[in-house]
C-alpha positions as CSV (number, residue, x, y, z in Angstrom):
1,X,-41.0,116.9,76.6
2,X,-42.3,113.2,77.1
3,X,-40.4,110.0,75.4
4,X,-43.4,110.0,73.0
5,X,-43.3,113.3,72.0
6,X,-39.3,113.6,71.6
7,X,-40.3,109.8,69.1
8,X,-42.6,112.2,67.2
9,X,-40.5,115.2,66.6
10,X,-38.2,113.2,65.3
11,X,-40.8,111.2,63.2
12,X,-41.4,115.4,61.8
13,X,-37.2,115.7,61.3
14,X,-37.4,112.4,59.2
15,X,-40.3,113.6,56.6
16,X,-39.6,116.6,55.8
17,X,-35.5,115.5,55.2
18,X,-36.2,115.1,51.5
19,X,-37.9,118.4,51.0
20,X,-35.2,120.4,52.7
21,X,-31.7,120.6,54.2
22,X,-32.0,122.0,57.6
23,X,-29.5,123.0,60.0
24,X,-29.1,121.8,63.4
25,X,-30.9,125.6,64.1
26,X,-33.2,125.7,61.1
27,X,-34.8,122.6,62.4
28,X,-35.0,124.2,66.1
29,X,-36.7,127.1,64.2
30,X,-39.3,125.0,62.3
31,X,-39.9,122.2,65.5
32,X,-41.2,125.5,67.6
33,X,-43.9,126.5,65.6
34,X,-45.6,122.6,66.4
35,X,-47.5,122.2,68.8
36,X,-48.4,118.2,70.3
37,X,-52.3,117.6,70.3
38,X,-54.1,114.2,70.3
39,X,-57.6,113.1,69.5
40,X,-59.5,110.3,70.6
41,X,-61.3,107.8,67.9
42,X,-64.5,109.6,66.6
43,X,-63.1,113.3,68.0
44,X,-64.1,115.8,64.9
45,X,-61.1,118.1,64.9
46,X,-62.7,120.5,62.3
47,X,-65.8,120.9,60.9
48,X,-67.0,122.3,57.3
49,X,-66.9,126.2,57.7
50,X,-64.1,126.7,60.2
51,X,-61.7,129.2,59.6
52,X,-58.6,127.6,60.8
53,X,-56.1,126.9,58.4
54,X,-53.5,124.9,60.1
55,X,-50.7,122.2,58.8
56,X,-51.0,118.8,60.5
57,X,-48.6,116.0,60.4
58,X,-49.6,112.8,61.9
59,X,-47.4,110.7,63.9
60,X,-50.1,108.1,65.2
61,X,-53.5,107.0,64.7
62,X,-55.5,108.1,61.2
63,X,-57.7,110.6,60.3
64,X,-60.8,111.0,57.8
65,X,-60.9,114.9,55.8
66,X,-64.5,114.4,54.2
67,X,-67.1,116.9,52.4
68,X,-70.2,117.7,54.1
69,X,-73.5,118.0,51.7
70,X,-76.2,120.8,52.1
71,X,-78.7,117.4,53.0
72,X,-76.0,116.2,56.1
73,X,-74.6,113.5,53.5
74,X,-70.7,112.9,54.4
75,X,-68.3,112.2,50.9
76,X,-64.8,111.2,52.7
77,X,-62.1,113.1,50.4
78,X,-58.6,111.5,51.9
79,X,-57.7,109.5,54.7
80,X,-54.1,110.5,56.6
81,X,-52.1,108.2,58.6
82,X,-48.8,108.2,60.0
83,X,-46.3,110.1,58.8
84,X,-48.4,112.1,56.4
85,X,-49.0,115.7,56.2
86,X,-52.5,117.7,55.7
87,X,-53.8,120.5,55.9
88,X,-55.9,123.0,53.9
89,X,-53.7,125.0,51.4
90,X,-56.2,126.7,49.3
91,X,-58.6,127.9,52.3
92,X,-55.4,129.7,53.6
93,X,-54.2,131.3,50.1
94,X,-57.5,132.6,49.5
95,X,-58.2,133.5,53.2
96,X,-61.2,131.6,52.8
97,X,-63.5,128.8,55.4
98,X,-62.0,125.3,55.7
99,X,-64.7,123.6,53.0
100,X,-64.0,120.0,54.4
101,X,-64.3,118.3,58.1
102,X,-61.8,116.1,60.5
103,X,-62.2,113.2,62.0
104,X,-60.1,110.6,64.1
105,X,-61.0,107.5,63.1
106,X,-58.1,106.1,65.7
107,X,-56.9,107.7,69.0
108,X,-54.5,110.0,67.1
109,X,-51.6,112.3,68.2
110,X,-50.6,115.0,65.7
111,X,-48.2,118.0,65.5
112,X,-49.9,121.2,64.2
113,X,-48.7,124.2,63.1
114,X,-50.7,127.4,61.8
115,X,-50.4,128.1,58.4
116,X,-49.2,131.7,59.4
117,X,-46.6,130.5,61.4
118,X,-45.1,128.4,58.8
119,X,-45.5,130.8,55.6
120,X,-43.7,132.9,58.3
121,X,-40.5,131.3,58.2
122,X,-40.0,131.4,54.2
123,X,-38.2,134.7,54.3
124,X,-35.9,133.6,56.9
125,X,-33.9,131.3,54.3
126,X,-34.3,129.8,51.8
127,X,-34.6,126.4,52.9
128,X,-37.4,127.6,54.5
129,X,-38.7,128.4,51.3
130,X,-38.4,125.2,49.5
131,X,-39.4,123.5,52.1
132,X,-43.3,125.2,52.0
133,X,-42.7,125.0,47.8
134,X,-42.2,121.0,48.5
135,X,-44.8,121.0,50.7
136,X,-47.5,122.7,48.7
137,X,-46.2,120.8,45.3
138,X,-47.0,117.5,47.2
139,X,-50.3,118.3,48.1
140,X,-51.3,119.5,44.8
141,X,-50.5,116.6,43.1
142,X,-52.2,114.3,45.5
143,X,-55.2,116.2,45.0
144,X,-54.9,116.2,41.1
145,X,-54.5,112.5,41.3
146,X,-57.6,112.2,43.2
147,X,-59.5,114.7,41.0
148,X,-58.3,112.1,38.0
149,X,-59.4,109.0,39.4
150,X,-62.9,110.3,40.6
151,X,-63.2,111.3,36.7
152,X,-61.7,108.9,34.8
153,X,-61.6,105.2,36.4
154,X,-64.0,102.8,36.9
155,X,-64.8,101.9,40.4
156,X,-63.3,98.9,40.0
157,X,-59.9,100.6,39.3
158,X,-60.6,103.5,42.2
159,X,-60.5,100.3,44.9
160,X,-57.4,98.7,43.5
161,X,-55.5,101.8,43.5
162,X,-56.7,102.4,46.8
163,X,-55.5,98.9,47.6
164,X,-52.4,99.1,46.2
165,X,-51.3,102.9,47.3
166,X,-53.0,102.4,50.9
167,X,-52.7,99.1,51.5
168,X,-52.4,99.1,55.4
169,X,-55.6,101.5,55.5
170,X,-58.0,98.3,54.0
171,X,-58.6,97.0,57.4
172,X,-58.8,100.1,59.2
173,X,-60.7,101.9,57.5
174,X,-64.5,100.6,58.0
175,X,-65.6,99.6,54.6
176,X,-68.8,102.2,54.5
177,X,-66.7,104.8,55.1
178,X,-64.0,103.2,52.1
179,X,-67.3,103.1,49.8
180,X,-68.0,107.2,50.3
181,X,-64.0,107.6,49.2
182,X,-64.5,105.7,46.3
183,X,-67.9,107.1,45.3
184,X,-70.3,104.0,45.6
185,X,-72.2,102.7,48.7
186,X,-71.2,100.1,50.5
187,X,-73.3,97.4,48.5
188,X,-71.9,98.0,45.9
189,X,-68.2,97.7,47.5
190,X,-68.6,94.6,48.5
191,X,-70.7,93.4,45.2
192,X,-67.4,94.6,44.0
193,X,-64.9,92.8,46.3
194,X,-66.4,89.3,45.9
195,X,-66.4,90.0,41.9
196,X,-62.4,90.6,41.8
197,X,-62.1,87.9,44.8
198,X,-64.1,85.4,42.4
199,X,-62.1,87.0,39.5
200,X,-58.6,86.3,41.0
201,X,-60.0,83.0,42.2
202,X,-60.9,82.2,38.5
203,X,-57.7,83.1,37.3
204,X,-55.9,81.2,39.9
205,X,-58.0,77.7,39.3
């Protein structure tokens, strides 16, 4: 194992510490069933249809999960960076096609694990257990928060919580692919970001 890959193991050891206890051999256990894999910038790792249902933490680099349209039209649904899990829950529960694509919007380097190999280890104890309950309890509830913004905020309100929440993401992200996120085009983004600039410039005079 490389210097860069020992860093990123224990990047793995660090997150999920709040989610479960592990042993020195619990953590043995659950480091095997990753598997080091990088992407370059633009790589798609998955596309819309794939049935590969696979947990992926990323320990460099950022990634773009977005919805594909039966006209070609890309809607980007999250964007994961370092020290951030993903991976699609539902698609595995209901045996089902991956509905959304990957992207690497940086060179990335990830640890995957299948989904199968990690629901296997919840009946080996129950850390195990809690850790996937954790796990899945996390990525409900960012998914409910994004369900309520798309339907209840104003746009206006959708950019600052992104700016707020994601803060280090504003100037890598390129600001079209911001716009799909938030659900406006990227006119209207930046007709947007001069109006709170000129706002908070108002405010400040």
């Amino acid at each position: 194992m490389t210097t860069a890959e020992t860093k990123f193991y224990q990047q793995l050891k660090v997150a999920v510490a709040p989610w479960a206890d592990l042993t020195d051999a619990q953590w043995t256990q659950l480091a095997a069933i990753f598997r080091h894999r990088t992407a370059a910038k633009k790589d798609y790792l998955l596309v819309p249809g794939d049935m590969v249902h696979e947990l992926v933490f990323v320990c460099h680099g950022l990634l773009r999960f977005y919805y594909l349209s039966a006209d070609g039209t890309e809607s980007n649904k999250a964007f994961i960076a370092e020290n951030t899990f993903a991976g699609p829950l539902g698609a595995f529960t209901l045996n089902l096609p991956v509905m959304y694509g990957v992207q690497a919007l940086e060179d990335t380097s990830l640890l995957v694990a299948t989904y199968t190999d990690f629901a296997g280890l919840f009946d080996e104890h129950p850390a195990f257990d809690r850790l996937g309950r954790r796990l899945a309890e996390w990525l409900l509830a960012r998914k409910e928060l994004r369900a309520r913004s798309l339907l209840q905020q104003q746009a206006s309100e959708r950019y600052l919580d992104f700016v707020s929440q994601h803060r280090g993401l504003v100037q890598r992200v390129p600001q079209y692919h911001i716009a799909s996120y938030l659900g406006i085009t990227e006119v209207s983004l930046s007709r947007l970001r001069r109006a709170l600039a000129q706002s908070a410039h108002d405010k400040a005079a």
